[in-house]
C-alpha positions as CSV (number, residue, x, y, z in Angstrom):
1,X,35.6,-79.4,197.4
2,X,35.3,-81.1,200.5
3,X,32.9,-84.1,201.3
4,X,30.9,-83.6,204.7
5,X,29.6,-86.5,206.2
6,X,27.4,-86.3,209.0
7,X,27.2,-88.9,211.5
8,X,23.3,-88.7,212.8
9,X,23.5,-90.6,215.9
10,X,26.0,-88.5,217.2
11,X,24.2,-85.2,216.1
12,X,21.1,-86.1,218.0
13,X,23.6,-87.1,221.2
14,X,25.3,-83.6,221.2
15,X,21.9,-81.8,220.9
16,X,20.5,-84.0,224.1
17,X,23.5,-83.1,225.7
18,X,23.4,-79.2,224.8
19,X,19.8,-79.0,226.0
20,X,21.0,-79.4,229.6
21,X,23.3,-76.3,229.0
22,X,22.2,-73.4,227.8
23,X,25.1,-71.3,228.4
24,X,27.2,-73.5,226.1
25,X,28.0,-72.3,222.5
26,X,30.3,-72.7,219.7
27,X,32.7,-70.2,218.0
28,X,33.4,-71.6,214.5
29,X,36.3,-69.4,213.1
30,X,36.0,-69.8,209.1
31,X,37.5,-68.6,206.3
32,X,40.2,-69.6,203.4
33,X,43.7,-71.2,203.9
34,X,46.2,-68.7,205.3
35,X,44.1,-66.1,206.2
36,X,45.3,-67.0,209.9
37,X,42.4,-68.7,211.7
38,X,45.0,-70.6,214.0
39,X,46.5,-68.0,214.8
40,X,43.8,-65.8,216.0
41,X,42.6,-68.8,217.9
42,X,45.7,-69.2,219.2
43,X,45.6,-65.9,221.2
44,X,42.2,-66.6,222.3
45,X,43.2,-69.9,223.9
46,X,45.9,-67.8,225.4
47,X,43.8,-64.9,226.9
48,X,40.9,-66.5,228.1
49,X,41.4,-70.0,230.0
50,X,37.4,-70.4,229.8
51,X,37.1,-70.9,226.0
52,X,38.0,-74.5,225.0
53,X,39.8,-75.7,221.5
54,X,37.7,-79.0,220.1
55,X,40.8,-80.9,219.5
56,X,39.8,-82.0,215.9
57,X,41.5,-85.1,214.0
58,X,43.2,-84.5,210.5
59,X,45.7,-87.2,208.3
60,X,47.6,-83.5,207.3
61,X,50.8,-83.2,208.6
62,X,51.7,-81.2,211.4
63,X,52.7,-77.3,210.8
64,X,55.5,-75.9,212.8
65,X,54.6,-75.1,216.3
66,X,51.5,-77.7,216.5
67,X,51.8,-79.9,218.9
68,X,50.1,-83.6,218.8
69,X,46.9,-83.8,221.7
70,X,46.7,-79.8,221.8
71,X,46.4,-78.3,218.6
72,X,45.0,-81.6,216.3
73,X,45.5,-84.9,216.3
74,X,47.7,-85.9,213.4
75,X,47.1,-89.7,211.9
76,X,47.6,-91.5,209.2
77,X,44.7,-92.0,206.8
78,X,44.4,-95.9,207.8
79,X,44.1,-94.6,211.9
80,X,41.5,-92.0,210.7
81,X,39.6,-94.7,208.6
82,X,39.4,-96.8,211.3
83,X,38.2,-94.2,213.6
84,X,35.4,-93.0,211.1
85,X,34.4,-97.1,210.8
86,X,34.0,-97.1,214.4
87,X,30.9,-93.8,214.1
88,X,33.2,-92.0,216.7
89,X,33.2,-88.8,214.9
90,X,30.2,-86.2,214.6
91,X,31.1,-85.1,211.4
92,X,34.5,-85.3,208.4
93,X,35.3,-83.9,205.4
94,X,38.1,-84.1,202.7
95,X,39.8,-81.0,202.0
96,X,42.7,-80.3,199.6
97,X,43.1,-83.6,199.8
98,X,43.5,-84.4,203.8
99,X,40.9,-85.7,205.7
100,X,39.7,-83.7,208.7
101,X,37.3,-84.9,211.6
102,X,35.7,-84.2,215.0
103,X,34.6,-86.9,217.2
104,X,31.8,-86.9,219.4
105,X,33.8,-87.1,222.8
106,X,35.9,-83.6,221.7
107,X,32.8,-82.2,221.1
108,X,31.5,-83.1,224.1
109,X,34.7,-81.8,226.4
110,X,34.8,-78.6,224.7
111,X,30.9,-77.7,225.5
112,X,30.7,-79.8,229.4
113,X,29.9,-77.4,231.8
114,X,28.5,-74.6,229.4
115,X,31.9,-74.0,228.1
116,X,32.6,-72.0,225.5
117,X,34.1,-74.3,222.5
118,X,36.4,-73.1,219.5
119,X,37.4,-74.2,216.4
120,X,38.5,-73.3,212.9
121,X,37.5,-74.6,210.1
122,X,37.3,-74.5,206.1
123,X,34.4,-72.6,204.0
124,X,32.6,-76.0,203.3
125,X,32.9,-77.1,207.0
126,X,30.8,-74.5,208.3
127,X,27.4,-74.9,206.6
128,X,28.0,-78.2,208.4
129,X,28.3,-77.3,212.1
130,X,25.7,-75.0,211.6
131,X,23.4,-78.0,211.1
132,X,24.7,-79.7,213.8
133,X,24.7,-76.9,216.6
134,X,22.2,-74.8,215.0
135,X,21.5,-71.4,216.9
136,X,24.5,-72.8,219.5
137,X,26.7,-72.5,216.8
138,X,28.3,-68.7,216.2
139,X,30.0,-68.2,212.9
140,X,33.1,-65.5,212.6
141,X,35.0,-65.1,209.0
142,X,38.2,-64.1,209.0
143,X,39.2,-62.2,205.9
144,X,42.7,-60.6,205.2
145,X,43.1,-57.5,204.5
146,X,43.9,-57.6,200.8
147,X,44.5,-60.8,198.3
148,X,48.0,-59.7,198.3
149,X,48.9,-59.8,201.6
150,X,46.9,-63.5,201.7
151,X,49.5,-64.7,199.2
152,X,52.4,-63.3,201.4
153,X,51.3,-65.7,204.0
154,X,50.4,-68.6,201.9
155,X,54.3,-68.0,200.4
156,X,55.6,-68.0,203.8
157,X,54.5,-71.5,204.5
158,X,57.0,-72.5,202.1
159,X,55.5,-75.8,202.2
160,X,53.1,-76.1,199.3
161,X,54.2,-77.2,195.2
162,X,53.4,-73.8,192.9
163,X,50.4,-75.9,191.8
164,X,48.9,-76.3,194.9
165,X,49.5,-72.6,195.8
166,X,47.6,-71.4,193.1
167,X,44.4,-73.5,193.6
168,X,44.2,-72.0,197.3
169,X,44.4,-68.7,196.0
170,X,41.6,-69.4,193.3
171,X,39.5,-70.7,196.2
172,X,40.0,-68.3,198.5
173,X,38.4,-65.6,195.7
174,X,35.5,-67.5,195.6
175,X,35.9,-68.2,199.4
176,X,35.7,-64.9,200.5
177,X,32.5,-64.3,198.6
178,X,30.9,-66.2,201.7
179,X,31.7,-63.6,204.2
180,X,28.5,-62.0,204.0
181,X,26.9,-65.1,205.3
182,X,28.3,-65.4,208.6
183,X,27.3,-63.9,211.7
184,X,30.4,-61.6,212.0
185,X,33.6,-60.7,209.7
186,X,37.2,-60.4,211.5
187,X,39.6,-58.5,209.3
188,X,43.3,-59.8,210.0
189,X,45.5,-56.7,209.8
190,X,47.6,-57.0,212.9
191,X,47.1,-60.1,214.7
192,X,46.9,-58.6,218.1
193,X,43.5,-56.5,216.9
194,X,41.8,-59.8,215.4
195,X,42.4,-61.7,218.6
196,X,41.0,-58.6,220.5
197,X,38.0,-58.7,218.0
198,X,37.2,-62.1,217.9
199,X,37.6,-62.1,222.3
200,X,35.0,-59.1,222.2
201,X,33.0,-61.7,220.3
202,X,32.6,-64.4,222.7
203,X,32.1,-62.1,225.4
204,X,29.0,-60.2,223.6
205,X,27.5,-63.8,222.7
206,X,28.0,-65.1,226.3
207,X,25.2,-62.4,227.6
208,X,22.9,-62.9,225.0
209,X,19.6,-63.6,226.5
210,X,19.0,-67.1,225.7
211,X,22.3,-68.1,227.1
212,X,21.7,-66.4,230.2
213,X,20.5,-68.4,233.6
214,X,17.9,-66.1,234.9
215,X,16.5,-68.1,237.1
216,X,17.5,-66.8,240.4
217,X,15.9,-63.6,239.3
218,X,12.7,-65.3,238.9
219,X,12.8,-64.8,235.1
């Protein structure tokens, strides 16, 4: 179970800050381990150059293809500590056993200029930025397309004990039970169609009304 911790300061900073741009938003991309939120975020990143990653901060070690800066920054627990001492980040949790934060400044990048920001996150994490963004914040679980093809791509990590497989494949049962409570559900089949789906997305929730400047209409 992860531990959210919410730095208020920051929260009330971020909200000031959003209130001078109403076209920003967040994506939040949610859903349990291996299901392939990366990924799909991944192609986003790739297909539209106007959607931002929040470059989060995590004491997990890097997976092959990450790279340090772009897809997280990897530190050690002490570095992370230090970091959290400091108030620098807008909110961190503990999951399966690796601490994971965002700091106020890559926040902040991600939404300047009424950017679109994204980022994945666990099940627990996303009752959290919900708080935090509230009706800024757009939430999309990802689901696979059957529990066996979730362990298929849990196996192909190769880099978890038996052990530690089996307790992500318990949670991701009672994960997935939370699907209902997002705003949309993204079913990964065939990578190219989530990253299609979840693009279709951001581009429906950039013309919603309240995100719309409507002034030079006189509206």
């Amino acid at each position: 179970m992860a531990r959210i911790k919410l730095k208020k300061t920051n929260v009330e900073r971020i909200r000031q800050k959003l209130s001078d741009s109403p076209a920003a938003f967040a994506v939040v991309v949610v859903g349990p381990s291996g299901v392939g939120k990366t990924s799909i975020c991944q192609g986003v990143l790739r297909a539209d150059s106007s959607v931002r990653r929040c470059v989060t901060t995590t004491t997990r070690p890097p997976r092959g293809g990450e790279i340090e800066g772009v897809a997280r920054h990897f530190v050690t627990v002490a570095q992370f500590e230090t970091t959290q001492k400091r108030g620098d980040f807008l909110e961190s949790a503990e999951v399966h056993g690796h601490l994971y934060g965002a700091t106020f400044d890559a926040v902040a990048k991600a939404l300047s200029n009424g950017q679109v920001m994204l980022m994945d996150v666990d099940v627990q994490g996303v009752a959290t930025w919900k708080k935090v963004l509230g009706d800024r914040c757009v939430t999309v679980f990802v689901v696979p397309p059957s529990l066996d093809v979730l362990a298929e791509r849990l196996n192909a990590r190769q880099s978890e004990s038996t052990s530690a497989f089996r307790l992500r494949m318990e949670n991701a049962v009672s994960e997935l039970a939370q699907a209902k409570n997002s705003d949309y559900v993204v079913v990964n089949d065939k990578l190219e169609q989530a990253i299609a789906d979840l693009l279709a997305i951001i581009h429906a929730e950039r013309q919603r009304t309240r995100r719309m400047c409507l002034r030079g209409l006189g509206l």
